[in-house]
MARRO-168092 format. One record per residue (C-alpha): x, y, z. Coordinates in nm, 2 decimals, padded with zeros to 4 digits. Each point is the difference from the previous one (the first is absolute). Layout:
BEGIN
+--------+--------+--------+
!     px !     py !     pz !
+--------+--------+--------+
!      X !      Y !      Z !
...
+--------+--------+--------+
//
This chain:
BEGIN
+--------+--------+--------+
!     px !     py !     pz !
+--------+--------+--------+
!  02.70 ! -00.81 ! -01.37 !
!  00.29 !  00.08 !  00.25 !
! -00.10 !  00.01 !  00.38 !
!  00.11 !  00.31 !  00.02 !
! -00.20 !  00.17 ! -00.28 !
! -00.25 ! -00.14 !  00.14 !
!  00.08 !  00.16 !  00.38 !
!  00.05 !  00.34 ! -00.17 !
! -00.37 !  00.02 ! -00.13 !
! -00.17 ! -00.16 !  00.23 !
!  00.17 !  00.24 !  00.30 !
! -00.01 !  00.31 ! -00.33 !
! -00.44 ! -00.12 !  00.03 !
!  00.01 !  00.05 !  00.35 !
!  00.13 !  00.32 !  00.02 !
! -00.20 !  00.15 ! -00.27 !
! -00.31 ! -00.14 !  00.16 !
!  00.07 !  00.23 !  00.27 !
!  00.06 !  00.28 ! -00.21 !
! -00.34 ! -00.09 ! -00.13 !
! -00.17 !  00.03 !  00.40 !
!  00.16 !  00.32 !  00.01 !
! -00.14 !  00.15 ! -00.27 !
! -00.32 ! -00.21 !  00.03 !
! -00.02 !  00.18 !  00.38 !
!  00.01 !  00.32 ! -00.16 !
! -00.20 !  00.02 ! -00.31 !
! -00.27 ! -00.30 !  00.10 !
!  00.12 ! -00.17 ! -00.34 !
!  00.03 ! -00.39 !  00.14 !
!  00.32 ! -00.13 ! -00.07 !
! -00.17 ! -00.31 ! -00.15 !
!  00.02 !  00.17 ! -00.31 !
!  00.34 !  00.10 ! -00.01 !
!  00.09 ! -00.38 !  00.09 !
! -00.21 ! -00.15 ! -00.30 !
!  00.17 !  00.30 ! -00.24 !
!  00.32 ! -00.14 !  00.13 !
! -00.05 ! -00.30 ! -00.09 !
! -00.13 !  00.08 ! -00.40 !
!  00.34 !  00.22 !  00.00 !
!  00.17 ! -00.29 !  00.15 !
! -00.19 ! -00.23 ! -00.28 !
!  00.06 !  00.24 ! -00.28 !
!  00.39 !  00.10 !  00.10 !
!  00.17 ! -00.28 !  00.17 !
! -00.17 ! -00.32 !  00.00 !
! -00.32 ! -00.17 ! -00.16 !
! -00.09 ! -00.34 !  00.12 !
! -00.07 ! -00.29 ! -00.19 !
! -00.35 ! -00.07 !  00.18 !
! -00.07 ! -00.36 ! -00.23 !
!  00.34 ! -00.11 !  00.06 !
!  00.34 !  00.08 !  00.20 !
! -00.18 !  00.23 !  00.20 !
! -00.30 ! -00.13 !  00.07 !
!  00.07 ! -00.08 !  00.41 !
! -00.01 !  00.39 !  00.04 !
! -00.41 ! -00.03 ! -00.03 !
!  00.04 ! -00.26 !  00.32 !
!  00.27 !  00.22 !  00.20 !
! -00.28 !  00.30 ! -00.08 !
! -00.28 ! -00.25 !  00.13 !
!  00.24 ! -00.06 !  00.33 !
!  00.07 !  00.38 !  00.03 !
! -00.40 !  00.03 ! -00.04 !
! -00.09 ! -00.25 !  00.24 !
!  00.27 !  00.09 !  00.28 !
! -00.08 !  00.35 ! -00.05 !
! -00.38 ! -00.06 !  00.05 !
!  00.08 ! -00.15 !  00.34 !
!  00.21 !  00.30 !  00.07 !
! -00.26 !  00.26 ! -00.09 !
! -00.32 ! -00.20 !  00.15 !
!  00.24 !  00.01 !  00.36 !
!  00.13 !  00.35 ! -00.04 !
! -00.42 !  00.07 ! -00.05 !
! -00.07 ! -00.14 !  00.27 !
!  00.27 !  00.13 !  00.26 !
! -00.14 !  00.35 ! -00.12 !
! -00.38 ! -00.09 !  00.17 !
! -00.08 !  00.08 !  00.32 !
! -00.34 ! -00.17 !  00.11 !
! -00.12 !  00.31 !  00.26 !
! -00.32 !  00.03 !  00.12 !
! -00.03 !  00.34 ! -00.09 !
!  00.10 ! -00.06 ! -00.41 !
! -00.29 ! -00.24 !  00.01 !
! -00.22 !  00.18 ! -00.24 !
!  00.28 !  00.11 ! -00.21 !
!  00.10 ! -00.35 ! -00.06 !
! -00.32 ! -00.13 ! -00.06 !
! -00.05 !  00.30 ! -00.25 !
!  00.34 ! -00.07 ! -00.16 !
! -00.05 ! -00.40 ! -00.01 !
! -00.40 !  00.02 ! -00.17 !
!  00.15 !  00.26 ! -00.26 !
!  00.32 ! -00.25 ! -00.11 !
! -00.28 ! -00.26 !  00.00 !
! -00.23 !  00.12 ! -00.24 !
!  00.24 !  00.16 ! -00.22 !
!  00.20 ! -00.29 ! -00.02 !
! -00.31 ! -00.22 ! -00.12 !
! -00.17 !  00.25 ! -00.20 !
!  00.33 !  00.12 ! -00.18 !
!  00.02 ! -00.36 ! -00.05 !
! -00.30 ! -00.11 ! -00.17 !
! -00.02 !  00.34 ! -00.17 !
!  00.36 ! -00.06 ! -00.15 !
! -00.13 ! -00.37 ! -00.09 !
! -00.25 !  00.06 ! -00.20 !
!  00.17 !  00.28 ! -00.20 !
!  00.24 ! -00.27 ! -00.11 !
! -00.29 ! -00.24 ! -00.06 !
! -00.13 !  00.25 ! -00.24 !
!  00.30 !  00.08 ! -00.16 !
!  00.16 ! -00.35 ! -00.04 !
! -00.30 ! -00.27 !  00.00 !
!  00.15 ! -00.16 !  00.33 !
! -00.18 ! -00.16 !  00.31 !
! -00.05 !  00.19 !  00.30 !
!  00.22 ! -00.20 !  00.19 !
!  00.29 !  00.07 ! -00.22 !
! -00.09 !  00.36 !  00.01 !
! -00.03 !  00.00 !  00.35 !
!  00.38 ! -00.17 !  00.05 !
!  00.14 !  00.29 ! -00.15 !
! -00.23 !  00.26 !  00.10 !
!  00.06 ! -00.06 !  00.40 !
!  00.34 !  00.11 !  00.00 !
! -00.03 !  00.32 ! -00.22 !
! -00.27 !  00.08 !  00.28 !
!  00.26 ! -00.01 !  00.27 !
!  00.14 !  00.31 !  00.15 !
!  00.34 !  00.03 !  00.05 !
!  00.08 !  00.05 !  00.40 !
!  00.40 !  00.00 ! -00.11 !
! -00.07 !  00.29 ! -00.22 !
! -00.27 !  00.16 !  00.27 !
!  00.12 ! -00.02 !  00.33 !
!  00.37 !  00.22 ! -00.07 !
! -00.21 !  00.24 ! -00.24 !
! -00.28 !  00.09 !  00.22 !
!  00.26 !  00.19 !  00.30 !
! -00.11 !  00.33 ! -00.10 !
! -00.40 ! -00.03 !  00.06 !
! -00.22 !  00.04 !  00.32 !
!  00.03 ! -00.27 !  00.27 !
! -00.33 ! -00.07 ! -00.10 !
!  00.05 ! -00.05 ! -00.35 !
!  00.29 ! -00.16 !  00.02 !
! -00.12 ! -00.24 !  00.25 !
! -00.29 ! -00.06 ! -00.23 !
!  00.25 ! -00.06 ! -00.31 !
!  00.26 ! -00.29 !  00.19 !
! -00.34 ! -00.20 !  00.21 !
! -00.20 ! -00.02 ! -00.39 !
!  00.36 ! -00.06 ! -00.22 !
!  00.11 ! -00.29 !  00.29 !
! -00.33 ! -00.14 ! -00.06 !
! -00.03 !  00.06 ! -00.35 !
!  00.37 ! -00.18 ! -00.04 !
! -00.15 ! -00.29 !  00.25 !
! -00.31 ! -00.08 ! -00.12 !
!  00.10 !  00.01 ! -00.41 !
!  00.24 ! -00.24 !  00.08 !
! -00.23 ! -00.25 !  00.19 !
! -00.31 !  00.07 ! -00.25 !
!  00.24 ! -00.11 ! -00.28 !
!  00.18 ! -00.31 !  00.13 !
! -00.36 ! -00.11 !  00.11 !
! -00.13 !  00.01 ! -00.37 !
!  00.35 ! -00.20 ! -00.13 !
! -00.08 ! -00.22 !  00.28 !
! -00.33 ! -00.06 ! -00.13 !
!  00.03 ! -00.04 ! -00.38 !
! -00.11 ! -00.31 ! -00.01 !
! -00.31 ! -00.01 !  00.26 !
! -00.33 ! -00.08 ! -00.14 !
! -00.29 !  00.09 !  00.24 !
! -00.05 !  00.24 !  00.21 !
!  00.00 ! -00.22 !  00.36 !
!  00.32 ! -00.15 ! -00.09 !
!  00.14 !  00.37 !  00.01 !
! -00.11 !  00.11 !  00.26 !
!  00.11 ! -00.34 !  00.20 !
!  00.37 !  00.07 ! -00.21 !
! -00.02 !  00.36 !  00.15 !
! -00.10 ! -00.06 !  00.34 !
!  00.22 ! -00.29 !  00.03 !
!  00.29 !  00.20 ! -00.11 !
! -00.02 !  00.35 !  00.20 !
! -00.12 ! -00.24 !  00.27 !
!  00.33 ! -00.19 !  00.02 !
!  00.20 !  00.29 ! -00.08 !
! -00.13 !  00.24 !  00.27 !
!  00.04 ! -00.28 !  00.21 !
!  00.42 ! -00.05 ! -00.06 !
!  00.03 !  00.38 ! -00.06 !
! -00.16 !  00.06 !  00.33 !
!  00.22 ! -00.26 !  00.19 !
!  00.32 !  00.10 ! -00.19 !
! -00.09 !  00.36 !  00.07 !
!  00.03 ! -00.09 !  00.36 !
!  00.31 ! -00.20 !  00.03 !
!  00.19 !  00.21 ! -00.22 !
! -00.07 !  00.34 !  00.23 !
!  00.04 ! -00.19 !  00.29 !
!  00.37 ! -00.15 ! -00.16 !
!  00.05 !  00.33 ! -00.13 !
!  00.00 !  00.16 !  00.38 !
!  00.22 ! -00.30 !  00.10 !
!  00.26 !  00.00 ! -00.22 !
!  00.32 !  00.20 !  00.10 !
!  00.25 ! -00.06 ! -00.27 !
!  00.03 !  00.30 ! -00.30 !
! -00.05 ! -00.21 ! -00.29 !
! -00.37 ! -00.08 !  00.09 !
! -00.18 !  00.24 ! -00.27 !
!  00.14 ! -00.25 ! -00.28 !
! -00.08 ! -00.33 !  00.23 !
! -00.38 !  00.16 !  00.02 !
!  00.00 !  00.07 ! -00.36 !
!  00.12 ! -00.33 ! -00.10 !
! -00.26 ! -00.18 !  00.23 !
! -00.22 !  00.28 ! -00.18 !
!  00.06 ! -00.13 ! -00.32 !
!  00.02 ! -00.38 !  00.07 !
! -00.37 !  00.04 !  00.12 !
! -00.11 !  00.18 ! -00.29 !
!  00.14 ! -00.25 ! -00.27 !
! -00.08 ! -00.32 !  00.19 !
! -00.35 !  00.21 !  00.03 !
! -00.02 !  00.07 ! -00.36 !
!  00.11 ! -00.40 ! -00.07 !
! -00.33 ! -00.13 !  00.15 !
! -00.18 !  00.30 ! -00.19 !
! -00.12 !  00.19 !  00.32 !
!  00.00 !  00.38 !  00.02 !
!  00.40 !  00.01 !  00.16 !
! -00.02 !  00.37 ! -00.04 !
! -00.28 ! -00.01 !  00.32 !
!  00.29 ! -00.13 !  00.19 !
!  00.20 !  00.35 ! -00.07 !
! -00.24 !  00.22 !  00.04 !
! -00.10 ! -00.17 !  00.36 !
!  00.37 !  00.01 !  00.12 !
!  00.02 !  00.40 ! -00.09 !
! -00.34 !  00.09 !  00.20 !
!  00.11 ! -00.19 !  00.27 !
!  00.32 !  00.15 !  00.04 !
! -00.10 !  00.35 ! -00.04 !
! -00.31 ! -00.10 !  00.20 !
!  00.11 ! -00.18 !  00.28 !
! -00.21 !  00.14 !  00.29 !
! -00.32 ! -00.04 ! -00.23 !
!  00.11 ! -00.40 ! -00.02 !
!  00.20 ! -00.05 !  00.32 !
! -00.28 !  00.04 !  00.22 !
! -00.10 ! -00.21 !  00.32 !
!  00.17 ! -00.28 !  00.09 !
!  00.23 !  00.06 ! -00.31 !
!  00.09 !  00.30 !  00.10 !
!  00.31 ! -00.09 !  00.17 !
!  00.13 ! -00.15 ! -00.38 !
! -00.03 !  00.37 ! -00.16 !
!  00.13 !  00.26 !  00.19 !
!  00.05 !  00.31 ! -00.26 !
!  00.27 !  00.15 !  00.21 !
!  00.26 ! -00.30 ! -00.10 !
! -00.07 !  00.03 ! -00.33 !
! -00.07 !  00.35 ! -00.07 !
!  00.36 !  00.07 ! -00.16 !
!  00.05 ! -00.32 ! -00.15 !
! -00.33 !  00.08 ! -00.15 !
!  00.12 !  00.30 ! -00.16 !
!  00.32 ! -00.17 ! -00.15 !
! -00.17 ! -00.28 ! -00.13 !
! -00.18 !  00.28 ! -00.18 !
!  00.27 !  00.18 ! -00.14 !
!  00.17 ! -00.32 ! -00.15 !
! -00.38 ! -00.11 ! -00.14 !
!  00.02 !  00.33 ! -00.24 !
!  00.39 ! -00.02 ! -00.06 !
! -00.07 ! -00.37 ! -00.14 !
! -00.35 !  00.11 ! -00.14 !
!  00.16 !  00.27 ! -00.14 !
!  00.30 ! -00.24 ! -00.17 !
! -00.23 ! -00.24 ! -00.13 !
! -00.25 !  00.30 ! -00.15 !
!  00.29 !  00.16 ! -00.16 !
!  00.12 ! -00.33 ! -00.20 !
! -00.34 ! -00.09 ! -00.07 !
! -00.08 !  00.31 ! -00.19 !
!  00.29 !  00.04 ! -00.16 !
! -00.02 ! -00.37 ! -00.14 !
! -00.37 !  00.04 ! -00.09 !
!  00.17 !  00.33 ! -00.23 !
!  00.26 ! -00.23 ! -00.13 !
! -00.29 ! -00.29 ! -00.10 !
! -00.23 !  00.27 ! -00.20 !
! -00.05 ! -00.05 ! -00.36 !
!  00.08 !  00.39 ! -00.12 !
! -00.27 ! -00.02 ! -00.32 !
! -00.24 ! -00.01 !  00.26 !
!  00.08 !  00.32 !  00.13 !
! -00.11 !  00.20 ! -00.36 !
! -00.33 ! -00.28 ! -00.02 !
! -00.28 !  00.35 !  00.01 !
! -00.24 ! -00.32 !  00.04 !
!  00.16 ! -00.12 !  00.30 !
!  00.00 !  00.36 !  00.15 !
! -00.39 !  00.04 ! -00.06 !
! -00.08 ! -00.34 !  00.19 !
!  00.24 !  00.16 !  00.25 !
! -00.22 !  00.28 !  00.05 !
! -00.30 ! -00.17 !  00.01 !
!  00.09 ! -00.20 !  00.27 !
!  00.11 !  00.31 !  00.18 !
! -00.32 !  00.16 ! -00.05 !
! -00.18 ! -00.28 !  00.15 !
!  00.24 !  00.01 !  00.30 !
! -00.08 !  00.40 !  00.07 !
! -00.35 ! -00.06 ! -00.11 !
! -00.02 ! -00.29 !  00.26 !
!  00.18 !  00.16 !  00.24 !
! -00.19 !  00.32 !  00.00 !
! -00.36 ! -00.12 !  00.06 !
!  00.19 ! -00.22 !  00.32 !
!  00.14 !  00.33 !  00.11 !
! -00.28 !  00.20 ! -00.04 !
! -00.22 ! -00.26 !  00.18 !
!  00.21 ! -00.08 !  00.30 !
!  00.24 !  00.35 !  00.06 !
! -00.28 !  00.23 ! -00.15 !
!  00.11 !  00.34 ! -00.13 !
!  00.40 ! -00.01 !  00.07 !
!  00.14 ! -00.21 ! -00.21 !
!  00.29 !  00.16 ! -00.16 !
!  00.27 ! -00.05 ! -00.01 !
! -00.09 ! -00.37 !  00.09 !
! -00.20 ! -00.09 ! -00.35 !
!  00.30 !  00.06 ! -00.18 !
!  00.28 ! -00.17 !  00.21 !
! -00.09 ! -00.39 ! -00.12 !
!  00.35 ! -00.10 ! -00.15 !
!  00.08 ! -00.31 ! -00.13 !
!  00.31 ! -00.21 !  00.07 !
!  00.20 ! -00.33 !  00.07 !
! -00.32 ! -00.20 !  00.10 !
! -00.18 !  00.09 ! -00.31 !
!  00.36 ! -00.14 ! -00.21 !
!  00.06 ! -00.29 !  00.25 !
! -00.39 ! -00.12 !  00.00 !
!  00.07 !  00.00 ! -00.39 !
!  00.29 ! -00.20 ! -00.07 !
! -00.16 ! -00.23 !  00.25 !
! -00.31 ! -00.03 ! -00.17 !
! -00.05 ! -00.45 ! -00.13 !
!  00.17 ! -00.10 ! -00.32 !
! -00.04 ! -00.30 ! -00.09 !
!  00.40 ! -00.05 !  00.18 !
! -00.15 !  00.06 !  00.31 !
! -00.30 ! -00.09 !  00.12 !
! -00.23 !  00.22 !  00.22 !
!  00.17 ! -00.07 !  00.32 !
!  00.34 !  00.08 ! -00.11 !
!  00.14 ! -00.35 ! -00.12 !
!  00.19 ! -00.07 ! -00.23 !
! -00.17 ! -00.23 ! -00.27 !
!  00.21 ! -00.31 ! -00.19 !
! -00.14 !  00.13 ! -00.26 !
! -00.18 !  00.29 ! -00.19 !
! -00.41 ! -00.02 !  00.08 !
! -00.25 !  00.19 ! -00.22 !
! -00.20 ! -00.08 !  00.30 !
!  00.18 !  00.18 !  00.25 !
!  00.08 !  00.27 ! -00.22 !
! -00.20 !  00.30 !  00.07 !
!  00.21 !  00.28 ! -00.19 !
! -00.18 !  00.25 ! -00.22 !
!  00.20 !  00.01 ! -00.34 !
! -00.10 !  00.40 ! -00.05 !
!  00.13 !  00.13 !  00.31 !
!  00.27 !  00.17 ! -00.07 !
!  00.29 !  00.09 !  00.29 !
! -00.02 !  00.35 ! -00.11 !
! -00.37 !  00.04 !  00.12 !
!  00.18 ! -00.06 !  00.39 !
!  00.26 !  00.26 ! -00.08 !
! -00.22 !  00.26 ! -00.11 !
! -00.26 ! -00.05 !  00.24 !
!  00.24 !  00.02 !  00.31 !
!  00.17 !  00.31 ! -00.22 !
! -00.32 !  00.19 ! -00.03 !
! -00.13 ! -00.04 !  00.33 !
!  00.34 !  00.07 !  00.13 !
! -00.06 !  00.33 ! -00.17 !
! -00.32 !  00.07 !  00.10 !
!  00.11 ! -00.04 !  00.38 !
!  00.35 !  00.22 ! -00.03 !
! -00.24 !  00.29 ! -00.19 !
! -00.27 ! -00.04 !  00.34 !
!  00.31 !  00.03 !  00.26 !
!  00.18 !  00.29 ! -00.18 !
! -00.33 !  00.16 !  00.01 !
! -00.12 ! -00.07 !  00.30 !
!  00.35 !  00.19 !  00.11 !
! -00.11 !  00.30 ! -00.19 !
!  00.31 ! -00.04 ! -00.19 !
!  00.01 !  00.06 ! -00.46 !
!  00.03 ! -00.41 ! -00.11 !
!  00.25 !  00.14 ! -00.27 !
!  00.24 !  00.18 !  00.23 !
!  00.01 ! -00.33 !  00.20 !
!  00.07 ! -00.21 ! -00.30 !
!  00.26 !  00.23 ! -00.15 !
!  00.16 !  00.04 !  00.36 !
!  00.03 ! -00.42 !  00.01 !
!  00.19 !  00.01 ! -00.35 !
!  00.24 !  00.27 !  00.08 !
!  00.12 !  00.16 !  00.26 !
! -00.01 !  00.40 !  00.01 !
!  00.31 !  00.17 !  00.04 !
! -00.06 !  00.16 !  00.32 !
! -00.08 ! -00.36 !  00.14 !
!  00.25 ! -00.22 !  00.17 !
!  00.12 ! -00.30 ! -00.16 !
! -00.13 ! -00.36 ! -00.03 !
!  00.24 ! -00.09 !  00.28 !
! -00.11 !  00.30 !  00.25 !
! -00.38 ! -00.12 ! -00.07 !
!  00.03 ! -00.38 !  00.14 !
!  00.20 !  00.16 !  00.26 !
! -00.29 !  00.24 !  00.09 !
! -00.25 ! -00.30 ! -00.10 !
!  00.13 ! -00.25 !  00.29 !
!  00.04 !  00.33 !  00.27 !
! -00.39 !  00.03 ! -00.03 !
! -00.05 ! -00.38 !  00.03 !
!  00.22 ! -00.02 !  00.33 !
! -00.18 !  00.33 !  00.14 !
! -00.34 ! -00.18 ! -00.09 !
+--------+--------+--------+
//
């Protein structure tokens, strides 16, 4: 394809994804959507790839996307958490809610598809973790409009949600293989053990270089040092993404962790504007990396799956065991006021990414590359169908934009119609982003 094709659409992506933001900041519908739809017109109007042959690298450059973006989101999550004394209830109540939703989504998903497929629980259970994920990417920008204390509520359980999905299922691909109980919970202890350990360590240094270093490009020298630790991490099989997380808390945190004799290494005055810069390119480069990702992922979908009725009924019951799930957690922990919050449980990239990474009998559980193909190592269930992801992170999409329009005490359909076309005493497309990026500067 000629280079410069190829810099037309990717910069024509770009600028439509922000198109998307805008009109995702004012009707609540996430751009996710409009990125996969992009990529199914993209599929059906300019380009299908051959996914067994020529084009089968784009499944690894999506895996890359995946991957990089993950580390993007999980450090973007964590920049947004203040540790204060004063939140300490509301995290607690946010971090126990992720927690048991996450496991009893999980196990309640798993054993749907055990009764509708004739699969182990284990199986189940690889691909039931991350459709019981909550999307923080789709969350965090959505939930601007609600209480502080809603809101607050909505980024501490989603951050968690995102975090501990992602830990829960590398520690069951990690142990696929284990075959007593004591040897897993050696294997588990061993592993968070060592991890916290470097993460901690790292943590430290990295703040400390972080306050040191003077030069501009140093946001790409900590991200590279960021993602060197993660991979080597993720080469001896330990949780890498510990090691992220860590570095984020203690940056935003830095008189919780700079105390004593260490306080002299963290002085939050030094690094309080670097802080927010390093910030600001985290979501520009989260927010390249989502934007490809989706719109590959809508390129990769097999379009009969999109008319399978059967594949939209396993879609919904899977959602219905979400809400069902997640309204007996709400009801127990936040009592009588829960809405909007039952409905806003999108999900997103780290339900798709989780998937595709997910043992095949290629690669093994801990994300090498096998000589060759292992029935063994191969842990895929042949009656999943891609389209179950896309309508299940369509409908609860849905669900989410209906709660926030009427939560506004706005009509869903004039908000829908108003994000198709615009009236005719509106101003135009351009006048809109121009407005859009005066009330983020203001903000």
């Amino acid at each position: 394809m000629n280079p410069y094709t190829l810099i037309i659409a990717a910069s024509t992506i770009i600028i439509l994804s922000f198109i998307f933001n805008v009109i995702a900041k004012k009707t609540n519908i996430p751009s996710v959507l409009m990125l996969i739809v992009l990529g199914v017109i993209i599929q059906i109007g300019f380009w299908k790839p051959d996914l067994e042959g020529k084009d089968q690298g784009i499944m690894t450059a999506l895996e890359v996307l995946g991957n990089v973006g993950l580390i993007f989101i999980v450090l973007e999550a964590a920049l947004d958490l203040e540790l204060k004394r004063e939140k300490a209830g509301l995290i607690a109540k946010s971090f126990f809610v992720a927690l048991i939703a996450l496991v009893a989504s999980s196990f309640g998903i798993a054993e749907l598809f055990v009764f509708l497929w004739k699969v182990s629980l284990f199986n189940a259970l690889l691909y039931a973790v991350p459709l019981s994920i909550m999307s923080s990417a789709i969350i965090i920008p959505s939930v601007s409009s609600l209480p502080e204390k809603k809101k607050e509520f909505m980024i501490y359980e989603s951050t968690f949600s995102d975090i501990m999905g992602i830990m829960f299922f590398y520690f069951l691909k990690g142990n696929a293989h284990v075959s007593s109980t004591k040897e897993v919970i050696t294997d588990v202890s061993s592993n968070i053990g060592i991890t916290v350990l470097i993460a901690v360590i790292a943590a430290y240094l990295l703040v400390i270089l972080f306050q040191k270093l003077k030069m501009e490009a140093k946001y790409f020298l900590m991200f590279a040092v960021l993602l060197l630790l993660y991979a080597v991490g993720k080469s001896f099989h330990l949780s890498s993404l510990l090691i992220i997380l860590f570095f984020g808390l203690v940056l935003n945190n830095t008189p919780l962790f700079f105390r004593g004799v260490l306080r002299k290494f963290g002085d939050k005055s030094q690094i309080k504007h670097s802080l927010h810069e390093l910030h600001v390119i985290t979501l520009e480069t989260a927010f390249v990396l989502r934007t490809f990702f989706f719109v590959i992922f809508g390129i990769t979908i097999t379009l009969a799956s999109l008319i399978n009725w059967k594949l939209g009924l396993i879609s919904l019951g899977i959602v219905a065991i979400l809400f069902a799930v997640r309204f007996l957690i709400l009801k127990l922990f936040l009592q009588k006021d829960i809405i909007p919050e039952l409905w806003i449980a999108p999900r997103g990239l780290i339900t798709v990414l989780l998937f595709f990474a997910i043992p095949n009998g290629i690669v093994d559980g801990h994300g090498d590359v096998l000589a060759s193909y292992n029935s063994a190592e191969d842990f895929t269930i042949a009656q999943f169908d891609q389209g179950i992801l896309l309508f299940t992170i369509l409908i609860t999409s849905v669900i989410m934009t209906v709660a926030l329009i009427l939560n506004r005490g706005e009509k869903v359909t004039e908000v829908l119609l108003d994000s198709i076309k615009m009236k005719n005493k509106e101003e135009g497309i351009v006048d809109k982003i121009e407005e859009h990026l005066l009330d983020e500067e203001e903000e």
